[in-house]
SEVEXDO-49586 format. One line per field, with one value per atom (N, C-alpha, C): residue in one letter; residue number from 1; atom name; x, y, z. Coordinates in steps of 0.02 Angstrom, whole numbers. Each point is the difference from the previous one (the first is absolute). Layout:
BEGIN
resn = c(a / ...);
resi = c(NUM / ...);
name = c(CA / ...);
east = c(X / ...);
north = c(Y / ...);
up = c(Z / ...);
END
This chain:
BEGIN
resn = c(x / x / x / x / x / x / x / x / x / x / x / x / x / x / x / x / x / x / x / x / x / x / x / x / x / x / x / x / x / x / x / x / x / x / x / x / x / x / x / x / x / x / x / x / x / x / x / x / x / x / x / x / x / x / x / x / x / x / x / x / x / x / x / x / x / x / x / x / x / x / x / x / x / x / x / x / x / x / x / x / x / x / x / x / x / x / x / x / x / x / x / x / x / x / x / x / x / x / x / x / x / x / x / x / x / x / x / x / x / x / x / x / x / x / x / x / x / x / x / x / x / x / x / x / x / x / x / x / x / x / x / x / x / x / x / x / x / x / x / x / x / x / x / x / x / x / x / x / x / x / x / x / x / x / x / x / x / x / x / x / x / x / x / x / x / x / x / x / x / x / x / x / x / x / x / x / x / x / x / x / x / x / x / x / x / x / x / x / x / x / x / x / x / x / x / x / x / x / x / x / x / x / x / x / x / x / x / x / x / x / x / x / x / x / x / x / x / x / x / x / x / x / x / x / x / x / x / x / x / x / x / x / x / x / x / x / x / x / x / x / x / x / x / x / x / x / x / x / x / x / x / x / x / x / x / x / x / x / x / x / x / x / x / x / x / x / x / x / x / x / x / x / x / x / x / x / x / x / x / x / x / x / x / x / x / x / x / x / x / x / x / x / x / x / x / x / x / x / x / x / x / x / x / x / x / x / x / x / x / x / x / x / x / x / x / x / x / x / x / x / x / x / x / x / x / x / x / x / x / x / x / x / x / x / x / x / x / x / x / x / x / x / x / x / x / x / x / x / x / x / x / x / x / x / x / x / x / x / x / x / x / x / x / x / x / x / x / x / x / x / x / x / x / x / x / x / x / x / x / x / x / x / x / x / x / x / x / x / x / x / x / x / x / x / x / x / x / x / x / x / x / x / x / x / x / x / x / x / x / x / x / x / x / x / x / x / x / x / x / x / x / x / x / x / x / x / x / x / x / x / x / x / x / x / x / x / x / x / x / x / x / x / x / x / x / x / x / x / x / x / x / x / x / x / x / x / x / x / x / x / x / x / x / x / x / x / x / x / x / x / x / x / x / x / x / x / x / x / x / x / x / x / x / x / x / x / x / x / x / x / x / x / x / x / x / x / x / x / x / x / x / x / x / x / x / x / x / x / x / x / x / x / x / x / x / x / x / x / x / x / x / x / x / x / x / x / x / x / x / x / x / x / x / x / x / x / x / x / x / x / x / x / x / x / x / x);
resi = c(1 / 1 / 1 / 2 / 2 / 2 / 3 / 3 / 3 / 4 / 4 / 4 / 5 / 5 / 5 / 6 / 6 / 6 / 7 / 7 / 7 / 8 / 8 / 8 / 9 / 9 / 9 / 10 / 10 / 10 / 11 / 11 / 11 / 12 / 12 / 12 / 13 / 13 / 13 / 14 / 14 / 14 / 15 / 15 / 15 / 16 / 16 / 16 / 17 / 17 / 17 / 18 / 18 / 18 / 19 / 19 / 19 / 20 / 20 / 20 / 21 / 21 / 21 / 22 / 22 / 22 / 23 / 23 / 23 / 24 / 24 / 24 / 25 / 25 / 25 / 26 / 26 / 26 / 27 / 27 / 27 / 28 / 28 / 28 / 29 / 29 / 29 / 30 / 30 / 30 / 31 / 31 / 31 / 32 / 32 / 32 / 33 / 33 / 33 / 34 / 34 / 34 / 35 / 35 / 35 / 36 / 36 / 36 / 37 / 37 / 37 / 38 / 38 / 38 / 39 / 39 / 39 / 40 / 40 / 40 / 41 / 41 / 41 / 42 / 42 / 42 / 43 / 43 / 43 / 44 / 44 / 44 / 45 / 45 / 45 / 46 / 46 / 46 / 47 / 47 / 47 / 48 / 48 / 48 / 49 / 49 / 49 / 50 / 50 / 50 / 51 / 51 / 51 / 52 / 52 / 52 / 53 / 53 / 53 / 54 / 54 / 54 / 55 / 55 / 55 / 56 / 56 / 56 / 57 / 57 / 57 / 58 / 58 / 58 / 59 / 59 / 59 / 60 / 60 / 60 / 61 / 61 / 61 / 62 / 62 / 62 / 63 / 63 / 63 / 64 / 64 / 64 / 65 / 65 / 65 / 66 / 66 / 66 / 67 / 67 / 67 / 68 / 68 / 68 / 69 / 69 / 69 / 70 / 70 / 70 / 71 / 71 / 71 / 72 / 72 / 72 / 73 / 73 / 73 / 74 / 74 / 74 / 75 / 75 / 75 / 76 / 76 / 76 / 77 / 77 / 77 / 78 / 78 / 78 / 79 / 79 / 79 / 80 / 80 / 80 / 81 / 81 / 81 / 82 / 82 / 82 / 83 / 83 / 83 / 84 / 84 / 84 / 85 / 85 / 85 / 86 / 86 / 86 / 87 / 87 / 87 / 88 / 88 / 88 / 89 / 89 / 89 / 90 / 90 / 90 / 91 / 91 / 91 / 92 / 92 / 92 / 93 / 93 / 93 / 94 / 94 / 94 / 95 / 95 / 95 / 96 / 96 / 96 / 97 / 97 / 97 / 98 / 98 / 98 / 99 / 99 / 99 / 100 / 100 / 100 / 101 / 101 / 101 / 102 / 102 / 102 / 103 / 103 / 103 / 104 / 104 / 104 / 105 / 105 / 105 / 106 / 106 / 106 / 107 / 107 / 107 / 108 / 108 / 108 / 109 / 109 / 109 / 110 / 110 / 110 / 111 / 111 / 111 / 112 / 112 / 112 / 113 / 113 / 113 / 114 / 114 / 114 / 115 / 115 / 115 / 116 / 116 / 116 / 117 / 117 / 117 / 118 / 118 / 118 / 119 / 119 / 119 / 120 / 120 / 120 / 121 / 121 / 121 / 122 / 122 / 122 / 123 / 123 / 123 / 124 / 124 / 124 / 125 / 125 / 125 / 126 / 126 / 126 / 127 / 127 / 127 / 128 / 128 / 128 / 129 / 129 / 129 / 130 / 130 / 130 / 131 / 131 / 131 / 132 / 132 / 132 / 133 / 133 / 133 / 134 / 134 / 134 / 135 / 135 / 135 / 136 / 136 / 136 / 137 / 137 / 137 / 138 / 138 / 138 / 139 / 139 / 139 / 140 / 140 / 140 / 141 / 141 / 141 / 142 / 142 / 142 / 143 / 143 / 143 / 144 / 144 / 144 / 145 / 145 / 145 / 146 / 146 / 146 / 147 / 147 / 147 / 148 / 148 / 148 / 149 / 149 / 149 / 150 / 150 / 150 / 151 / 151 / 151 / 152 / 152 / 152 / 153 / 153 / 153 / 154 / 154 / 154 / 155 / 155 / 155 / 156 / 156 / 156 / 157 / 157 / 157 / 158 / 158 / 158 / 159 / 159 / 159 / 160 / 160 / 160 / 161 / 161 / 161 / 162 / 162 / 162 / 163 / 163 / 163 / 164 / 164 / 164 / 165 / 165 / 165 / 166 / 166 / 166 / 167 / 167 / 167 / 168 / 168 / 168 / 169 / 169 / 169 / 170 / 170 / 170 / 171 / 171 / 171 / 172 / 172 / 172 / 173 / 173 / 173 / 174 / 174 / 174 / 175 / 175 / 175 / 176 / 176 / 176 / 177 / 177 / 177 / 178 / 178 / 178 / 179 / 179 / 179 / 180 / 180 / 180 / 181 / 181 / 181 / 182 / 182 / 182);
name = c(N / CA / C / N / CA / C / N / CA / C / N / CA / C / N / CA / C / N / CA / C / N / CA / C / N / CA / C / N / CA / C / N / CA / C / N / CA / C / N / CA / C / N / CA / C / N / CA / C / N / CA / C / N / CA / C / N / CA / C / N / CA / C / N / CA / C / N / CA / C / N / CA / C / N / CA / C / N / CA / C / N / CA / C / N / CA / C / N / CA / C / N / CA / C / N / CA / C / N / CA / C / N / CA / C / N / CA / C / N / CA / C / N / CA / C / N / CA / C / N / CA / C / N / CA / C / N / CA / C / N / CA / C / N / CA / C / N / CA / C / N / CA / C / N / CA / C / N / CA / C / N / CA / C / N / CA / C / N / CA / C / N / CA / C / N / CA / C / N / CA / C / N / CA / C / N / CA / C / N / CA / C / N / CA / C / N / CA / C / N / CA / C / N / CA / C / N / CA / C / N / CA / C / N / CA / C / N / CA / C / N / CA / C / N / CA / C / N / CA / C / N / CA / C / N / CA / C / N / CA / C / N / CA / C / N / CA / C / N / CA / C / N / CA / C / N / CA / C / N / CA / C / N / CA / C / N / CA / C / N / CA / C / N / CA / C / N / CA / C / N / CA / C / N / CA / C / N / CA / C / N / CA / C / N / CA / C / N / CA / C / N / CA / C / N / CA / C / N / CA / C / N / CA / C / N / CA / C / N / CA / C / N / CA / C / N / CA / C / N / CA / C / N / CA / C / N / CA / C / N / CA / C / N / CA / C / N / CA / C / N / CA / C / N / CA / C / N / CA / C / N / CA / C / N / CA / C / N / CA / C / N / CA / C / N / CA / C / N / CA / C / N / CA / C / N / CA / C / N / CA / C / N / CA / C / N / CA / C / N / CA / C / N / CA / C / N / CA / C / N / CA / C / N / CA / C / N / CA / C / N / CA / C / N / CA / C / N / CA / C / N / CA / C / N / CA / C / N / CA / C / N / CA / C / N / CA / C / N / CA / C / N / CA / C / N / CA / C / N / CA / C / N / CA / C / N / CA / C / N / CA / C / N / CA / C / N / CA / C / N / CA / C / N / CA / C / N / CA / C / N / CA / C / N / CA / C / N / CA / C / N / CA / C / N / CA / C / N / CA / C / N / CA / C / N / CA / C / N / CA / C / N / CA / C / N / CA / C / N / CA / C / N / CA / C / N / CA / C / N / CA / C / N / CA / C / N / CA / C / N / CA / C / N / CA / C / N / CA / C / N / CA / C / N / CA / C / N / CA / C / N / CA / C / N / CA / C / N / CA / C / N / CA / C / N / CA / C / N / CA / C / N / CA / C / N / CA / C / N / CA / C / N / CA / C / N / CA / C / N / CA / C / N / CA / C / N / CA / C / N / CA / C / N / CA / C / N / CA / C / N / CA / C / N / CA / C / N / CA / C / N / CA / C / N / CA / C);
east = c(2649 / -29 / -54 / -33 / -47 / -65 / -30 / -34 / -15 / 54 / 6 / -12 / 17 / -3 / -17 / -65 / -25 / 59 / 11 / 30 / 54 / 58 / 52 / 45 / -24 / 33 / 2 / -61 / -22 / 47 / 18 / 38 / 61 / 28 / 84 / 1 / -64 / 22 / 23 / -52 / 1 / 54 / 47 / 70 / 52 / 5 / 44 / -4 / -71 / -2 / -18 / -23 / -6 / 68 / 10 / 67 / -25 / 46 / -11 / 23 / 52 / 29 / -60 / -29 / -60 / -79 / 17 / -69 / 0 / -15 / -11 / -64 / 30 / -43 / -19 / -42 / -1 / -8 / 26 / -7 / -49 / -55 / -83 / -35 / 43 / -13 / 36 / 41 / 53 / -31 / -15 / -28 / -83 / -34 / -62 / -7 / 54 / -3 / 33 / 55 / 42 / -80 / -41 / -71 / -49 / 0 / -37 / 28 / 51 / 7 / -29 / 6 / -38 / 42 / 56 / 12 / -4 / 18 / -27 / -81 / -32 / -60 / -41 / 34 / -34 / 33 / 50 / 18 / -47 / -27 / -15 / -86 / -34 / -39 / 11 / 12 / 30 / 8 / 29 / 19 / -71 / -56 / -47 / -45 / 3 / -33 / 13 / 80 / 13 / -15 / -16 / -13 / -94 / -33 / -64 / -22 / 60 / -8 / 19 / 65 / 9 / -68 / -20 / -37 / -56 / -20 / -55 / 21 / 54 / 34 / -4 / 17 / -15 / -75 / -27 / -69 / -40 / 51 / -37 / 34 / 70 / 48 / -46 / -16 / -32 / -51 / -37 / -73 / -7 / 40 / 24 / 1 / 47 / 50 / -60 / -54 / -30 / -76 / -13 / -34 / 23 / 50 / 35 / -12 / -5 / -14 / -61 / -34 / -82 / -47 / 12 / -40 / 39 / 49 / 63 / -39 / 8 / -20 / -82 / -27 / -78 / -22 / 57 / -19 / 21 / 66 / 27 / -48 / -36 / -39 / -48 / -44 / -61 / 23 / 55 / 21 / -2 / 33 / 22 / -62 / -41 / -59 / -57 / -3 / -25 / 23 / 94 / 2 / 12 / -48 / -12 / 18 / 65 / 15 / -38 / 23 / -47 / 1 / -55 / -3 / 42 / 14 / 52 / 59 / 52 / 56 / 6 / -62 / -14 / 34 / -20 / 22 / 50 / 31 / 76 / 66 / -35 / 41 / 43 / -52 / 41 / 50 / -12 / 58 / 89 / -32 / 53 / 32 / -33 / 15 / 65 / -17 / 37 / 48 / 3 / 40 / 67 / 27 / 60 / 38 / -31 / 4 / 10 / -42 / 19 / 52 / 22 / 37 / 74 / 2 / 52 / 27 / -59 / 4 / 37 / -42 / 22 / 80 / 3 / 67 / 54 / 22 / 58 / -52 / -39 / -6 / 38 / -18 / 11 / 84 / 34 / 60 / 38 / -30 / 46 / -16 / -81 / 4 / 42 / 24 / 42 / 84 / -17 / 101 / 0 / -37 / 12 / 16 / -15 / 33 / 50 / 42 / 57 / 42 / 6 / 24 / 7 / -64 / 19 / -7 / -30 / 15 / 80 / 64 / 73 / -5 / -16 / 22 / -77 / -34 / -49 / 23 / -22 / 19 / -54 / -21 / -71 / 17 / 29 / 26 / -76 / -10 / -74 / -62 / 14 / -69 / -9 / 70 / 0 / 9 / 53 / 8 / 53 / 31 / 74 / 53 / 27 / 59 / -16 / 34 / -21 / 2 / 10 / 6 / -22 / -87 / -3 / -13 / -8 / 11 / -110 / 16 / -83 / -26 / -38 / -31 / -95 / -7 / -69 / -44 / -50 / -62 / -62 / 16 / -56 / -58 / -22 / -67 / -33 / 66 / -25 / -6 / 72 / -4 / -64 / -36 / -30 / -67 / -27 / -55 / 11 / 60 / -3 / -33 / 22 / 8 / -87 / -15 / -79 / -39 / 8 / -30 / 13 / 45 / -3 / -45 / 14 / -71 / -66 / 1 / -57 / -46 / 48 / -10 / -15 / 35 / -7 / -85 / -15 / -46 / -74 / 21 / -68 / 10 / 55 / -37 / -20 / 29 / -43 / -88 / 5 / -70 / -43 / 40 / -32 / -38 / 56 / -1 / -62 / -8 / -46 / -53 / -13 / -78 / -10 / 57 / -26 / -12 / 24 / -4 / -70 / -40 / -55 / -49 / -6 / -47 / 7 / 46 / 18 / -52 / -20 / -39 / 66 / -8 / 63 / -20 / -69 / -12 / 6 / 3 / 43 / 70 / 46 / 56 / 19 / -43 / -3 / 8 / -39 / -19 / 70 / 15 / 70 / 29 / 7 / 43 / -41 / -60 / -19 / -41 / 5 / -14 / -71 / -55 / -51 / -48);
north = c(-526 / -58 / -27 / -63 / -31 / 46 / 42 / 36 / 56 / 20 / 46 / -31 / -52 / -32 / -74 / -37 / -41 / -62 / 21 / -48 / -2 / 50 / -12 / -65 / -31 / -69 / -59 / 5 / -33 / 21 / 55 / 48 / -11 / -19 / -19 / -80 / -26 / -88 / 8 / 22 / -7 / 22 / 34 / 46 / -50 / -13 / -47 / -67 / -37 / -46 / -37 / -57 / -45 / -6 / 17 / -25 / -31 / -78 / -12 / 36 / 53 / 30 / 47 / 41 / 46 / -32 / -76 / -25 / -34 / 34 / -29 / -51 / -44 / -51 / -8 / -7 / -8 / -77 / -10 / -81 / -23 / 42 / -20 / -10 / 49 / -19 / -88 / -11 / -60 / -52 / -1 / -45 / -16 / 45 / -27 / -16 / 8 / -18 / -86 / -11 / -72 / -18 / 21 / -48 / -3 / 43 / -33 / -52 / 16 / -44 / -75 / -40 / -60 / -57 / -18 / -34 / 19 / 37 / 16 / 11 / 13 / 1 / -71 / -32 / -66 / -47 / 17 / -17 / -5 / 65 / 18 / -22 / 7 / -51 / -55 / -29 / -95 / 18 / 30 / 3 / -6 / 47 / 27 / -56 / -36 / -60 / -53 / 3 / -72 / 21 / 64 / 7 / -13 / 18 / -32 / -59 / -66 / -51 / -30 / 21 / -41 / 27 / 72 / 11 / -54 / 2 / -62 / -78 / -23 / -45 / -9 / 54 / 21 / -38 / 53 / -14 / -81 / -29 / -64 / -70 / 44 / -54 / -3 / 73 / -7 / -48 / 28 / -19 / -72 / -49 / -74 / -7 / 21 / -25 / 5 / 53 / 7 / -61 / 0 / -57 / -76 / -18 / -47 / -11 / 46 / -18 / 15 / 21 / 13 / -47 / -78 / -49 / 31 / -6 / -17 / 51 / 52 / 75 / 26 / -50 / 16 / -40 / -63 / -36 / 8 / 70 / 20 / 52 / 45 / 36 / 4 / -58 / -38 / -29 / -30 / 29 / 33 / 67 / 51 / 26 / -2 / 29 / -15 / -69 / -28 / 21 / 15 / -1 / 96 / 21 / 66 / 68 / -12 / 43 / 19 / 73 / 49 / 14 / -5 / 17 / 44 / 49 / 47 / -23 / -47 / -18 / -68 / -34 / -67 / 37 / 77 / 33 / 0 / 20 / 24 / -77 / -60 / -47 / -28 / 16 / -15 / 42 / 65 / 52 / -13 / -46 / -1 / -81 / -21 / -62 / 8 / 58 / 21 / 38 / 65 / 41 / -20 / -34 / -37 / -5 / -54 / -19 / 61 / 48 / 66 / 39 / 13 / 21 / -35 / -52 / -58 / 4 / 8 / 7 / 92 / 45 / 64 / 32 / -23 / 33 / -34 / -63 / -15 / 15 / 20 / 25 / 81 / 38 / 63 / -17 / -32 / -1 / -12 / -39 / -31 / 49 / 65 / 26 / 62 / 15 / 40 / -11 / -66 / -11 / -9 / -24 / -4 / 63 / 61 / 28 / 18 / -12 / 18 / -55 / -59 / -58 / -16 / 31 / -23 / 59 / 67 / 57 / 27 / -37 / 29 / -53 / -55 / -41 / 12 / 34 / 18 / 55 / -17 / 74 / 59 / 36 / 29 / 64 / 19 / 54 / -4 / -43 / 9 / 14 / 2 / 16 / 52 / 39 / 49 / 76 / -17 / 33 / 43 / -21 / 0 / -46 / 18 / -52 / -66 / -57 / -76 / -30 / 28 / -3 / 63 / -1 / 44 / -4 / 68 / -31 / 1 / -62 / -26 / 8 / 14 / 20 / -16 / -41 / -28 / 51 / 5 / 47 / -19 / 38 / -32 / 17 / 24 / 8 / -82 / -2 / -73 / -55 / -6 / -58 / 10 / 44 / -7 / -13 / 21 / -5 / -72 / -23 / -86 / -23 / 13 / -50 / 14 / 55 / 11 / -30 / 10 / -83 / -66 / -8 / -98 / 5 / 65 / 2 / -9 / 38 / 8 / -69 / -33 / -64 / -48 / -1 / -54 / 10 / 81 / 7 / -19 / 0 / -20 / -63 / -49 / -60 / -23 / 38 / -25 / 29 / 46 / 15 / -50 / -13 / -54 / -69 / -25 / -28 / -25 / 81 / 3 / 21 / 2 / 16 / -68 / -46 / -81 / -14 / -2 / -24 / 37 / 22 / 38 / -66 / -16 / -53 / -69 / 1 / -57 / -27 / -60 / -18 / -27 / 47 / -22 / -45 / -23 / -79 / -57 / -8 / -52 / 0 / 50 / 6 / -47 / -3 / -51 / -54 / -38 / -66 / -20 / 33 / -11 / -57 / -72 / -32 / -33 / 11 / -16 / -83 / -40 / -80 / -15 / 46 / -12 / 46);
up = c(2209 / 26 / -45 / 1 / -28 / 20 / 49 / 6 / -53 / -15 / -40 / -92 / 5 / -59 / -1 / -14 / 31 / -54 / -67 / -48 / -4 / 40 / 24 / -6 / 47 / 17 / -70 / -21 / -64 / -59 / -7 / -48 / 30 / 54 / -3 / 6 / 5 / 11 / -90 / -32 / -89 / -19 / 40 / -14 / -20 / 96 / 26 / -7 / -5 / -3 / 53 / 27 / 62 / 16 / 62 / 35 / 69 / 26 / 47 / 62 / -23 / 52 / 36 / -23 / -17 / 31 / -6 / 21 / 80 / 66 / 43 / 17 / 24 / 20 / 85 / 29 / 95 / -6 / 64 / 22 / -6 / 20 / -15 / -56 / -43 / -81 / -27 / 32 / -16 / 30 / 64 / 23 / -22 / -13 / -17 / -88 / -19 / -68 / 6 / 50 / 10 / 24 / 35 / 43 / -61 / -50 / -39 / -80 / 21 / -45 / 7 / -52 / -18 / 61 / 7 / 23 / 95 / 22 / 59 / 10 / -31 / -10 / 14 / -45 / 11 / 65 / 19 / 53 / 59 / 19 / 23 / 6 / -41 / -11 / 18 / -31 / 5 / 110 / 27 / 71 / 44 / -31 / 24 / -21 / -55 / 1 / 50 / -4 / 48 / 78 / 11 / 77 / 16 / -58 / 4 / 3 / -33 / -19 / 75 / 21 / 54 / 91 / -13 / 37 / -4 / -69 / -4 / 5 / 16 / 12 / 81 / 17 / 72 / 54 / -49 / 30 / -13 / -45 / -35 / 64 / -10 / 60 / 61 / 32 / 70 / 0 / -47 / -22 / 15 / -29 / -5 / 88 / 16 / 68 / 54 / -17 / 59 / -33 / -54 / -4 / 4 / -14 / 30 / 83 / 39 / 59 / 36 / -53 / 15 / 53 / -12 / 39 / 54 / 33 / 62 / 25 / -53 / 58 / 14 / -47 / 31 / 53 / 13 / 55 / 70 / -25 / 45 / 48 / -60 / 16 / 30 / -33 / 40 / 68 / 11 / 78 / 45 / -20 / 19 / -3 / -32 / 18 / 31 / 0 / 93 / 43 / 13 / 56 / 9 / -53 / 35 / -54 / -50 / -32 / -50 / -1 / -23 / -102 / -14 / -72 / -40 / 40 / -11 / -15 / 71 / -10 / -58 / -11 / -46 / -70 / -10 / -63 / -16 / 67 / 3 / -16 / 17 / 5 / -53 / -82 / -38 / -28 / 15 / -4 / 52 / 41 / 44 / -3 / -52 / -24 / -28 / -56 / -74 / 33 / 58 / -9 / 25 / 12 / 12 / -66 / -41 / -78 / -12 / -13 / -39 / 9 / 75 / 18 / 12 / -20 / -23 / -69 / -47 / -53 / -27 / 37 / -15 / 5 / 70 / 26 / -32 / -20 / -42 / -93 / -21 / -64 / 21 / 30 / 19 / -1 / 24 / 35 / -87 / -38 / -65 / -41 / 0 / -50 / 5 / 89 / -1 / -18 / 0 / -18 / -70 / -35 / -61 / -60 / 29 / -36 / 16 / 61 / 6 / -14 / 1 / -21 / -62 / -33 / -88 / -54 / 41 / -22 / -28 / 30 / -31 / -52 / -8 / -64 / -45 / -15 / -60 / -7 / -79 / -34 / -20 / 62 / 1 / -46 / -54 / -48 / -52 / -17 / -39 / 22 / 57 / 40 / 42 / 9 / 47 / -56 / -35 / -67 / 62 / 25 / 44 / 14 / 40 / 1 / 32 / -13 / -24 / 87 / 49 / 95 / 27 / -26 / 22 / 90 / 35 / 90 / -7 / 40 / 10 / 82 / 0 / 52 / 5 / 64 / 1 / -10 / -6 / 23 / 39 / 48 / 83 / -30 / -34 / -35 / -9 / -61 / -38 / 54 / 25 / 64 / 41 / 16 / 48 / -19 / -80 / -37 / -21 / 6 / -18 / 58 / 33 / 68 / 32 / -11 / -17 / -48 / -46 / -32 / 38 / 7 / 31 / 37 / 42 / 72 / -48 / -33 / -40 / -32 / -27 / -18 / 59 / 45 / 50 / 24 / 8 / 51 / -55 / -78 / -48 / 6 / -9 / 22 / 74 / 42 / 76 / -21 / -22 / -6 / -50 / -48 / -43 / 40 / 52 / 32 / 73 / -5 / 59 / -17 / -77 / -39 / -37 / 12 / 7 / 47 / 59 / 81 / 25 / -26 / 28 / -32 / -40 / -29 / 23 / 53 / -6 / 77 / 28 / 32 / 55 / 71 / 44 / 40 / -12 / 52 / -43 / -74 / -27 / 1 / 0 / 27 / 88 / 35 / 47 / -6 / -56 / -7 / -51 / -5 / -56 / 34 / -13 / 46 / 46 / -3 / 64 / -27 / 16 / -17 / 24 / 34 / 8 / -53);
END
């Protein structure tokens, strides 16, 4: 055994020579060599960028939609808060503005990012990127789906907050006079 002789192995590769027959490889060795390679590599990147970009897209869309209706809803508010409602739920309102939208928005993204790889997964030829065969079988990961779908939350709930660390400055007895001709 190599125990017995630590240079053994070294002393019959130099014999015999490199043979591929002789050289095992594990899947784990194959696969993390196909993941680092350059072109999956940057893939992969480039992915992780565009999910930051559209997160911040995210938060920029809300951001808009709920200032867009900023007068409507501070006059709504200044209402609603004469006739009694509480500081607490005033918080809650523009979250419940948005979560419709979000949840409009989420569930058919969720729904297309699950079909799309089964729909256009048999006609690509994923052989350069798997460093296997060109169909390979694809399968979601509830990890990712669900850490997506945690961000959107994520995003939605920084611009309601954005939102409501503007709405704090804001003076809710000119919100009254909005409109008002005297």
């Amino acid at each position: 055994g190599s125990a017995a002789d630590p240079d053994a192995e070294s002393r019959v590769e130099a014999l015999l020579g490199p043979s591929a027959s002789r050289d095992v490889t594990s899947r784990e060795e194959v696969r993390d060599a196909v993941a680092e390679a350059p072109l999956p590599a940057h893939l992969r990147r480039a992915y992780a960028g565009a999910v930051v970009l559209a997160a911040g897209y995210s938060v920029v869309s809300v951001a808009l939609l709920l200032a867009l209706g900023a007068a409507e809803r501070r006059a709504a508010i200044s209402r609603l808060r004469t006739m009694g409602m509480g500081p607490r739920d005033v918080r809650r309102l523009p979250a419940w503005e948005v979560l419709p939208l979000a949840v409009a928005a989420l569930l058919p993204g969720v729904a297309v990012g699950l079909a799309l790889p089964v729909l256009l997964g048999p006609a690509l030829d994923l052989a350069p990127f798997t460093g296997g065969p060109a169909d390979p079988p694809l399968r979601p990961d509830v990890l990712v789906t669900v850490a997506l779908c945690v961000l959107v939350a994520g995003a939605v709930a920084v611009a309601v907050l954005l939102d409501a660390a503007r709405d704090r400055r804001a003076n809710l007895s000119s919100a009254l006079r909005i409109g008002d001709p005297t």
